[in-house]
N, CA, C and O atoms as a GROMACS GRO file, in nm:
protein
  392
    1UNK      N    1   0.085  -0.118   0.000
    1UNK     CA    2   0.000   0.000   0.000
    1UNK      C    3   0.090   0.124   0.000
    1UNK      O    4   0.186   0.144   0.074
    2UNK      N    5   0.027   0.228  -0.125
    2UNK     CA    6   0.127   0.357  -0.058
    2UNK      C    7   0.068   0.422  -0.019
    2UNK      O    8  -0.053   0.404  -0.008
    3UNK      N    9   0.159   0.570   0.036
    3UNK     CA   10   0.055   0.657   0.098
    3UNK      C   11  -0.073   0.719   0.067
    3UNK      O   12  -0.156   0.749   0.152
    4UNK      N   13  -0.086   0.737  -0.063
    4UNK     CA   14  -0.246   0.790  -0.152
    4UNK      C   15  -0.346   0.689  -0.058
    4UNK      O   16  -0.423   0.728   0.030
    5UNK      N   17  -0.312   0.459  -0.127
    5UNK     CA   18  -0.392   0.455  -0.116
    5UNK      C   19  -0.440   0.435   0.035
    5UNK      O   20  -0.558   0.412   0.061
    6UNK      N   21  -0.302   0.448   0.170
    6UNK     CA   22  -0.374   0.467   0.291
    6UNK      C   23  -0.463   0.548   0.339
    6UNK      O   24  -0.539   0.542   0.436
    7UNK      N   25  -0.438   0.646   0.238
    7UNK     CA   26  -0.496   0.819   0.265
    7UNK      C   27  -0.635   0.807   0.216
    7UNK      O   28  -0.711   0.887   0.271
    8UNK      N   29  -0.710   0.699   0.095
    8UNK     CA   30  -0.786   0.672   0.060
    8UNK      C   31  -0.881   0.569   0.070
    8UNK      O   32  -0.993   0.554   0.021
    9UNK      N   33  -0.797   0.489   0.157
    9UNK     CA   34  -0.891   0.329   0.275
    9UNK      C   35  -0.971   0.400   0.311
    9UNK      O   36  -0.962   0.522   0.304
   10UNK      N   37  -1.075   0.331   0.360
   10UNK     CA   38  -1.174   0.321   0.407
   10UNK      C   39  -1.136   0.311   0.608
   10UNK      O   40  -1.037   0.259   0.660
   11UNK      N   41  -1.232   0.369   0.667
   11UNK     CA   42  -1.168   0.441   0.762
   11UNK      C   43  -1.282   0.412   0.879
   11UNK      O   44  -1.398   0.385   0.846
   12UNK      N   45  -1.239   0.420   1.029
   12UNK     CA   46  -1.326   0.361   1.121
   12UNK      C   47  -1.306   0.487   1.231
   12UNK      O   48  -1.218   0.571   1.214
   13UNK      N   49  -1.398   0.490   1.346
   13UNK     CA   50  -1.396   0.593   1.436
   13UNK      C   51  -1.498   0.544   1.528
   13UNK      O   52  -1.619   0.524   1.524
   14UNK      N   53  -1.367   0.529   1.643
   14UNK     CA   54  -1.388   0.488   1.821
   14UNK      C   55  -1.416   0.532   1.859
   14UNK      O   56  -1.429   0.637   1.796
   15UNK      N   57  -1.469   0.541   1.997
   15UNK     CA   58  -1.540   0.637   2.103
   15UNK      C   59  -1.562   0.535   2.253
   15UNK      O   60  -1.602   0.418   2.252
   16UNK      N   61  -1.527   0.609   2.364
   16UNK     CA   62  -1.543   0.526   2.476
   16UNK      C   63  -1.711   0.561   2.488
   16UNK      O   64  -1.777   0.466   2.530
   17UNK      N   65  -1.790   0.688   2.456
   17UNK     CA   66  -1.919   0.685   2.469
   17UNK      C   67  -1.990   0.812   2.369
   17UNK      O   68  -1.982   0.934   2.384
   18UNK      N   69  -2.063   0.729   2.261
   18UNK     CA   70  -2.095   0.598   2.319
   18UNK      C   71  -2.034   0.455   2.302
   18UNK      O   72  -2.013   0.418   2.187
   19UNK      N   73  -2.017   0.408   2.361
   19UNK     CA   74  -1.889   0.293   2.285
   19UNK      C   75  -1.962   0.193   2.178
   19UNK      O   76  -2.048   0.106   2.188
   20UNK      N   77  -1.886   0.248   2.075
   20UNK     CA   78  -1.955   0.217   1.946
   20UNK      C   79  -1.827   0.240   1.834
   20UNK      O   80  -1.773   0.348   1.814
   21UNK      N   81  -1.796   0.127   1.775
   21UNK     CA   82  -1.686   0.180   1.689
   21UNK      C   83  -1.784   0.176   1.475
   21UNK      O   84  -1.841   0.099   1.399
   22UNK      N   85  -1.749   0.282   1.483
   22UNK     CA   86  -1.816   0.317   1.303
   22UNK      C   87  -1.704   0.277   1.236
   22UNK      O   88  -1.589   0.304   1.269
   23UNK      N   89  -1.749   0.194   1.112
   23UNK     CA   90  -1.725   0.145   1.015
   23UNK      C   91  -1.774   0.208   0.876
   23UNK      O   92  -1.892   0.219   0.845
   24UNK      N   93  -1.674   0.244   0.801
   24UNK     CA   94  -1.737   0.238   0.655
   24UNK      C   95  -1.700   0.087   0.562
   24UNK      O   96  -1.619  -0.001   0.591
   25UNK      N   97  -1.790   0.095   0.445
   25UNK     CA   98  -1.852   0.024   0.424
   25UNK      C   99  -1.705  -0.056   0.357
   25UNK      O  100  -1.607   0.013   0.387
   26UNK      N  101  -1.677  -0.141   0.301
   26UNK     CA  102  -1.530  -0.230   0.297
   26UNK      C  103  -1.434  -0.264   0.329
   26UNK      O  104  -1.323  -0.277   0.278
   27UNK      N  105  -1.492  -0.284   0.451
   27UNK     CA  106  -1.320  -0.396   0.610
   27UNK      C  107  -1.403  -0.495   0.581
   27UNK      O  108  -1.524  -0.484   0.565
   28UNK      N  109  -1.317  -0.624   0.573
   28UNK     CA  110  -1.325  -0.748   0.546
   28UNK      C  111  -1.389  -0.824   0.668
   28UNK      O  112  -1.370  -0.797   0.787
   29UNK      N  113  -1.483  -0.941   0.612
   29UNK     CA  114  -1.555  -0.986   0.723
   29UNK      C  115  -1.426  -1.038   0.837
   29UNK      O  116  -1.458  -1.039   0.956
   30UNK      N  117  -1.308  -1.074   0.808
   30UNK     CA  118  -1.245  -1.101   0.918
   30UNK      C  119  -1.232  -0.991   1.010
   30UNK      O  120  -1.238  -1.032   1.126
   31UNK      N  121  -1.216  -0.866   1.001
   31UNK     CA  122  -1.144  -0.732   1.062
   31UNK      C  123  -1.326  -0.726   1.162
   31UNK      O  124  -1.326  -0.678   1.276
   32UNK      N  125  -1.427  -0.766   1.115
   32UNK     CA  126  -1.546  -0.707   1.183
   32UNK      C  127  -1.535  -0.818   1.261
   32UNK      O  128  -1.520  -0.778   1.376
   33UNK      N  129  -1.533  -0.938   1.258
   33UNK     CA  130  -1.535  -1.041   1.330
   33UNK      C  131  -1.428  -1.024   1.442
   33UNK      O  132  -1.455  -1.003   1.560
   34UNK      N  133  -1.308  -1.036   1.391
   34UNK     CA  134  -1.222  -0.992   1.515
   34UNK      C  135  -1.262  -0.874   1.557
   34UNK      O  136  -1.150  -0.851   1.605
   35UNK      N  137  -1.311  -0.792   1.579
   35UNK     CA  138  -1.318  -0.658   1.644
   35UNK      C  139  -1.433  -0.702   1.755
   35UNK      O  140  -1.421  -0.678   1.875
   36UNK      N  141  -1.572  -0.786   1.682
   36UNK     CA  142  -1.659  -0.799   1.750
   36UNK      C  143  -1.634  -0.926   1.867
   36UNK      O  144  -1.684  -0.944   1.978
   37UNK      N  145  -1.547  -0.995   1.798
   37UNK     CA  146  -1.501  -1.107   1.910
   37UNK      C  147  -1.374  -1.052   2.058
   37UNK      O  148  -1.349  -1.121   2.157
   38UNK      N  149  -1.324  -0.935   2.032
   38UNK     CA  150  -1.253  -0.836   2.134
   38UNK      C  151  -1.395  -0.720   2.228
   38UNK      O  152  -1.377  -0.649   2.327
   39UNK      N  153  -1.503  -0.738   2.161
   39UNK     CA  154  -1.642  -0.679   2.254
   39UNK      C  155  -1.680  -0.541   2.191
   39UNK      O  156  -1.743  -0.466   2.266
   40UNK      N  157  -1.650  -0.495   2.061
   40UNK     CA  158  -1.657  -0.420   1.969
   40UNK      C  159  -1.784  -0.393   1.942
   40UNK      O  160  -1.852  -0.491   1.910
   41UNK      N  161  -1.838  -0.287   1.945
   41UNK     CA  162  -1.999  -0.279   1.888
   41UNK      C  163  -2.020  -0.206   1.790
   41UNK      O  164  -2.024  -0.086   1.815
   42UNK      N  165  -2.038  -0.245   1.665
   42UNK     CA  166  -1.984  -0.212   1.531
   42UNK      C  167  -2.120  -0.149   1.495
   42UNK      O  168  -2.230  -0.182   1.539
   43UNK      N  169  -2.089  -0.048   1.403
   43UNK     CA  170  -2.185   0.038   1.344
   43UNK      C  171  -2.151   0.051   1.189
   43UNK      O  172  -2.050  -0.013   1.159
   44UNK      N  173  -2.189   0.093   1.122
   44UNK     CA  174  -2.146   0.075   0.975
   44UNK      C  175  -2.198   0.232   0.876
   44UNK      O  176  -2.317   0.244   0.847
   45UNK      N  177  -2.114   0.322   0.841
   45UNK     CA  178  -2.197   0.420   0.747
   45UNK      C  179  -2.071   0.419   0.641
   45UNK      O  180  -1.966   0.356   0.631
   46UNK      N  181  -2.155   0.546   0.553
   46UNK     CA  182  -2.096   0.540   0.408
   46UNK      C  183  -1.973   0.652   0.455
   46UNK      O  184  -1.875   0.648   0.381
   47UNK      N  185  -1.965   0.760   0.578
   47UNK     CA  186  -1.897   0.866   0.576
   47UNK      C  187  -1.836   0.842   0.686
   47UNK      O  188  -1.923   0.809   0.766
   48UNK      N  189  -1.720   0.839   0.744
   48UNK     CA  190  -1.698   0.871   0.884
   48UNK      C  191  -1.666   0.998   0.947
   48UNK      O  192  -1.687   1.021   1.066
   49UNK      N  193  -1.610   1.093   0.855
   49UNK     CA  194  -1.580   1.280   0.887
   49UNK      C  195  -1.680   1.330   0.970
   49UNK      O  196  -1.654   1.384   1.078
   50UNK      N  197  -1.820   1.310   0.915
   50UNK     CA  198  -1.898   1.358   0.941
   50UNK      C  199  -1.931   1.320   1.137
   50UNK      O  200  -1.975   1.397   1.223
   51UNK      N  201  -1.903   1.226   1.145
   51UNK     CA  202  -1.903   1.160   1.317
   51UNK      C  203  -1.804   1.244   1.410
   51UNK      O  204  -1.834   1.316   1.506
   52UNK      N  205  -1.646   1.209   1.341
   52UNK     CA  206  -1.512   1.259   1.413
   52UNK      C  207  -1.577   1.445   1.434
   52UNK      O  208  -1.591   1.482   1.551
   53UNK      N  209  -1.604   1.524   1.346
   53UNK     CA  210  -1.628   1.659   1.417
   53UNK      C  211  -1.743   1.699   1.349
   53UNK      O  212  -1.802   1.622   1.272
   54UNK      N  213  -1.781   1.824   1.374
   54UNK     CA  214  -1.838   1.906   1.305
   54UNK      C  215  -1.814   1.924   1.214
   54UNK      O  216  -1.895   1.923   1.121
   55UNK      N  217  -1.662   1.953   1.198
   55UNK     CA  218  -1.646   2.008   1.056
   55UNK      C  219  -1.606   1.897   0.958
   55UNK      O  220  -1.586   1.954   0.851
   56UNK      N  221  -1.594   1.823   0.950
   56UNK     CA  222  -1.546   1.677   0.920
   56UNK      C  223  -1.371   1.656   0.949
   56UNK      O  224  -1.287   1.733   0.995
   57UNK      N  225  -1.364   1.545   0.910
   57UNK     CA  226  -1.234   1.535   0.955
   57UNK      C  227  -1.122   1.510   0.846
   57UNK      O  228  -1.141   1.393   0.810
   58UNK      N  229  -1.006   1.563   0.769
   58UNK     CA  230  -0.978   1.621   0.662
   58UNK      C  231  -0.816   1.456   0.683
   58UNK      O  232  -0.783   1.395   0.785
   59UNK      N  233  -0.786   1.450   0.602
   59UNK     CA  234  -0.694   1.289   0.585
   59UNK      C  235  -0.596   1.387   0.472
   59UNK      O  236  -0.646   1.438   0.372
   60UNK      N  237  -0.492   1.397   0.500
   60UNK     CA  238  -0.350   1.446   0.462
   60UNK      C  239  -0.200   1.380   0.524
   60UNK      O  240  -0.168   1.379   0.643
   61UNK      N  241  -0.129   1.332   0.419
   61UNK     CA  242  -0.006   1.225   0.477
   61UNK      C  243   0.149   1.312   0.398
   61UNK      O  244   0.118   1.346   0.284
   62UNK      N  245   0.233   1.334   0.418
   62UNK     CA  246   0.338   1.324   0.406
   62UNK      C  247   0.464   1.224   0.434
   62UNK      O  248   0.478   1.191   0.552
   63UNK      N  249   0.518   1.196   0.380
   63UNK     CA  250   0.682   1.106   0.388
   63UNK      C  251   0.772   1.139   0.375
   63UNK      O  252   0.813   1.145   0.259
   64UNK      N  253   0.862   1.182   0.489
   64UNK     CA  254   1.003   1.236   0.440
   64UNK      C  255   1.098   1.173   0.484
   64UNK      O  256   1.091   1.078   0.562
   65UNK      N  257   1.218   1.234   0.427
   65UNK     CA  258   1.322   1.106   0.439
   65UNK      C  259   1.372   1.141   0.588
   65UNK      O  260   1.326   1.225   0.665
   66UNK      N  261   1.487   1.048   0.606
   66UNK     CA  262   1.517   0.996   0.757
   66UNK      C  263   1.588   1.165   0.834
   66UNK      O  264   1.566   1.190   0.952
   67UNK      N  265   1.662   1.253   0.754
   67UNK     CA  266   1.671   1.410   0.802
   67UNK      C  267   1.581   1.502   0.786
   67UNK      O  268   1.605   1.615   0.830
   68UNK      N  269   1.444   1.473   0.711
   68UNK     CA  270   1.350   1.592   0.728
   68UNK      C  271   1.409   1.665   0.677
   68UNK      O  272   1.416   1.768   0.744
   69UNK      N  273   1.497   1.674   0.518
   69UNK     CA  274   1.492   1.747   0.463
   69UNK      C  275   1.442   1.754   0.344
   69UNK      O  276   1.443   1.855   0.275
   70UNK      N  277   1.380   1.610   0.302
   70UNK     CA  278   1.294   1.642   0.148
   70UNK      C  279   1.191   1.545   0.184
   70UNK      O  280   1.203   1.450   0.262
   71UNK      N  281   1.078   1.584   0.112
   71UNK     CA  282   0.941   1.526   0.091
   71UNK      C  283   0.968   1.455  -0.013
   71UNK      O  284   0.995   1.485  -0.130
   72UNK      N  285   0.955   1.333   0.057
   72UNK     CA  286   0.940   1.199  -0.087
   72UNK      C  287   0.788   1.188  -0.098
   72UNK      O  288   0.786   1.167  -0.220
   73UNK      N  289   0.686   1.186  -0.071
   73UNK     CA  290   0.540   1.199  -0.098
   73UNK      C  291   0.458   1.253  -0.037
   73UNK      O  292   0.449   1.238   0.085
   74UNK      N  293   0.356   1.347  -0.124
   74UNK     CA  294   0.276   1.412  -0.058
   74UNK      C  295   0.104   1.274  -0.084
   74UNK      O  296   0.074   1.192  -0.172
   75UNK      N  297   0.057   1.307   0.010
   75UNK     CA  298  -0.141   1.246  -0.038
   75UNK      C  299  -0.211   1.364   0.038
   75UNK      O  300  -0.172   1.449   0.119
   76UNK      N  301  -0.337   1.332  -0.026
   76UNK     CA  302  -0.434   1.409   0.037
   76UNK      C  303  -0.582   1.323  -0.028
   76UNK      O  304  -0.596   1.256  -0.131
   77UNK      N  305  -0.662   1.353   0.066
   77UNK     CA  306  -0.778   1.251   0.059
   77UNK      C  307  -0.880   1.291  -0.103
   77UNK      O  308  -0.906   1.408  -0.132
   78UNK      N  309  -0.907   1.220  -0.154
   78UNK     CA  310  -0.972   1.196  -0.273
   78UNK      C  311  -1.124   1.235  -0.264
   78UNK      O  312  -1.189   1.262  -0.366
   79UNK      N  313  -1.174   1.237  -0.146
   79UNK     CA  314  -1.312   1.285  -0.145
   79UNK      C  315  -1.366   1.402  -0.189
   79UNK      O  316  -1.286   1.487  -0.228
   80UNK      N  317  -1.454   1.423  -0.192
   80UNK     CA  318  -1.456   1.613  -0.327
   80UNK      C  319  -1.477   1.679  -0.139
   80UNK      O  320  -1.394   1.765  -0.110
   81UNK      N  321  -1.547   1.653  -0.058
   81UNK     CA  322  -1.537   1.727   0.070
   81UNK      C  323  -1.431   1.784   0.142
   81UNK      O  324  -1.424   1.897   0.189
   82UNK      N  325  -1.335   1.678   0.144
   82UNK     CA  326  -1.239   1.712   0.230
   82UNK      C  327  -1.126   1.719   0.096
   82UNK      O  328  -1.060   1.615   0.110
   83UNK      N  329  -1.087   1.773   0.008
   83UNK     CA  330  -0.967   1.768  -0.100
   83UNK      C  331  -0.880   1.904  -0.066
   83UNK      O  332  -0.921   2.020  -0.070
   84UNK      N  333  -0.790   1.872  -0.042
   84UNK     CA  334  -0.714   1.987  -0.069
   84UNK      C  335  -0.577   2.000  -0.179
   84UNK      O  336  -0.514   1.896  -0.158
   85UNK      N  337  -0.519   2.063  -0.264
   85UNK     CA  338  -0.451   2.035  -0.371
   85UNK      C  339  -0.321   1.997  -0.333
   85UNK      O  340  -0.298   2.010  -0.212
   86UNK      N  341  -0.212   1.945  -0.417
   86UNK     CA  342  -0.078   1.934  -0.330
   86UNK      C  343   0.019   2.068  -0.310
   86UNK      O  344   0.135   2.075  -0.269
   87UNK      N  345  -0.064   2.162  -0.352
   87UNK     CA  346   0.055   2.325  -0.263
   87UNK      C  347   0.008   2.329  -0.151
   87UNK      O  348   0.092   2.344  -0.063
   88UNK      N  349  -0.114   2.320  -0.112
   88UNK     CA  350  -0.204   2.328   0.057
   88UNK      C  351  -0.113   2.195   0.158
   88UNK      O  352  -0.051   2.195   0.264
   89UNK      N  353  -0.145   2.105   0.065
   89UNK     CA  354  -0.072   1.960   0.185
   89UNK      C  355   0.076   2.002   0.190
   89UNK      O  356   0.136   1.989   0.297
   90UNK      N  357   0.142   2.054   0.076
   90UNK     CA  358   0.301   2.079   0.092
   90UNK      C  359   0.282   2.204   0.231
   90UNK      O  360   0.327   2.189   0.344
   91UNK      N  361   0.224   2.291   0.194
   91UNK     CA  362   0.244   2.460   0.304
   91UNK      C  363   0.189   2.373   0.458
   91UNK      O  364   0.262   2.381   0.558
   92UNK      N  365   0.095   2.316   0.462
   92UNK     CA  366   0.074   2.242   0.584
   92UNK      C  367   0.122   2.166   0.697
   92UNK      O  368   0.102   2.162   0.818
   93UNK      N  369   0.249   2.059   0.539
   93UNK     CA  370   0.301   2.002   0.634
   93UNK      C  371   0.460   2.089   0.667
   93UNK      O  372   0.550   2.045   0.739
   94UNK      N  373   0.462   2.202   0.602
   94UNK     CA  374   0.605   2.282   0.641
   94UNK      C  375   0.601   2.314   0.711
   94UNK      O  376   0.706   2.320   0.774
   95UNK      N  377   0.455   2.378   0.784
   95UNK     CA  378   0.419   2.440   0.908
   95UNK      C  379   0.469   2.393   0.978
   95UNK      O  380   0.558   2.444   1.045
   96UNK      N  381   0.418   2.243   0.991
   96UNK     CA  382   0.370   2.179   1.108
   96UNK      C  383   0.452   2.014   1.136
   96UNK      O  384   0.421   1.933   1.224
   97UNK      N  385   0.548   2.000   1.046
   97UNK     CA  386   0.678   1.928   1.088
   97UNK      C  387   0.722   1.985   1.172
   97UNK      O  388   0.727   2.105   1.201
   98UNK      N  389   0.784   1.832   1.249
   98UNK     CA  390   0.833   1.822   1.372
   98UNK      C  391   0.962   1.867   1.423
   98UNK      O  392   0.991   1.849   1.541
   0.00000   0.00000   0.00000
């Protein structure tokens, strides 16, 4: 997997309450099974942003090499909601490296 298509999986969101973990719709019946056999109480929608906040919740990845001095890949999430172009994910993550 590279970073795009992690940035573009399909995506889940925990909560101690109500304790309820959301699912979108393509994790493999094993991943629901094990979750529900650990006491998991699975919920299932088409969006998960919309749960994590108000404003939704926006999926942006960078990779840089081992000195943090060059960006070997930028992603940013594919959804038309949350998209931002790759000059926004580049200025973002310059900010806000570590």
């Amino acid at each position: 997997m590279n970073i795009q298509e992690a940035v573009d999986a399909q995506r889940f969101h925990q909560q101690w309450l109500p304790d309820i973990t959301y699912l979108e719709q393509g994790f493999s019946a094993d991943i629901v099974k094990g979750l529900e056999g650990m006491g998991h109480h699975i919920e299932f929608g088409e969006r998960i942003q919309a749960r994590a906040s108000r404003t939704g919740a926006m999926v942006n990845a960078s990779w840089w090499n081992r000195s943090r001095e060059r960006v070997w890949a930028l992603a940013t999430s594919a959804r038309a909601e949350e998209r931002w172009d790759s000059k926004q994910v580049l200025a973002h993550t310059l900010v806000h490296r570590l």
